[in-house]
BANU-894431 format. One record per residue (C-alpha): residue number from 1; y, x, z. Coordinates in pm, 1 decimal. Layout:
<rs>
[NUM; [Y; X; Z]]
...
</rs>
This chain:
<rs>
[1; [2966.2; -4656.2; -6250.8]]
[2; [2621.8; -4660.6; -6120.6]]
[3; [2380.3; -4361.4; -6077.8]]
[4; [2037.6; -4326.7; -6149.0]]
[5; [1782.1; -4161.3; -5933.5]]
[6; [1568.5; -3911.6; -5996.1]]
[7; [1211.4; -3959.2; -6048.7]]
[8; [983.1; -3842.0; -5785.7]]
[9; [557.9; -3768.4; -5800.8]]
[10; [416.4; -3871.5; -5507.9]]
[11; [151.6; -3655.6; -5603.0]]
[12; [281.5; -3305.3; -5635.4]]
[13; [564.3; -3354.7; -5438.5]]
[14; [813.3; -3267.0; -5746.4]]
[15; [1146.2; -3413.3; -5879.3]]
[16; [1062.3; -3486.5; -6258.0]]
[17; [1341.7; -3402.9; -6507.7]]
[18; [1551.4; -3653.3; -6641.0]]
[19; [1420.8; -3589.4; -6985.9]]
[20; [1064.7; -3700.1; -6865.3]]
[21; [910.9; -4020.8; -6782.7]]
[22; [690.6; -4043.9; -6524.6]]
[23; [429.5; -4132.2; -6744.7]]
[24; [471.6; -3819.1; -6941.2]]
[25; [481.6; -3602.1; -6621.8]]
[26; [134.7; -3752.8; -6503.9]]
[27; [-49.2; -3731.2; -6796.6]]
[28; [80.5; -3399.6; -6879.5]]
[29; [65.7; -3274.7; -6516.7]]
[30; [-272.6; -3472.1; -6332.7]]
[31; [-641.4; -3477.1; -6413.5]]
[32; [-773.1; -3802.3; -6379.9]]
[33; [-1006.4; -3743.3; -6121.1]]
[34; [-659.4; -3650.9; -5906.8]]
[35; [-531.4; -3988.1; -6000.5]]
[36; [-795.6; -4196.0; -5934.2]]
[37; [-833.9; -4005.6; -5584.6]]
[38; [-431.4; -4078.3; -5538.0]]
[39; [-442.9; -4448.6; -5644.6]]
[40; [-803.3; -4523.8; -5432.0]]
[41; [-617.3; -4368.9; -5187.8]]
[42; [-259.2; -4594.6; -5162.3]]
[43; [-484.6; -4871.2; -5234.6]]
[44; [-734.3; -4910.9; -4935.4]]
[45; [-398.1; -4797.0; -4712.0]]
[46; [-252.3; -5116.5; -4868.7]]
[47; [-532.2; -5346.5; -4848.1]]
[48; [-733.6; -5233.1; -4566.5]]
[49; [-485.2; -5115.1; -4382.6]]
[50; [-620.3; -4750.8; -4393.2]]
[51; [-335.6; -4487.7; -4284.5]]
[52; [-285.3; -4237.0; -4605.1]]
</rs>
């Protein structure tokens, strides 16, 4: 039988409980300006080729 895996924030480092989504956890756990920082972020590594 397969396993899943547990959900991991890339922001705060944590394993999220398998009763939460990771949608829950960041809403519940992030302000947005710590979002938007984290998703700017991964996205000029991505396209610009940035390190993190």
């Amino acid at each position: 039988m397969a396993t899943k895996s547990e959900l991991y924030c890339k922001i705060c480092k944590k394993t999220i409980s398998s009763t939460d989504t990771l949608k829950h956890h960041l809403v519940k756990e992030h302000r947005q300006p710590e979002l938007a920082k984290c998703l700017a972020s991964q996205w000029e590594a991505e396209e610009l080729g940035d390190p993190k």
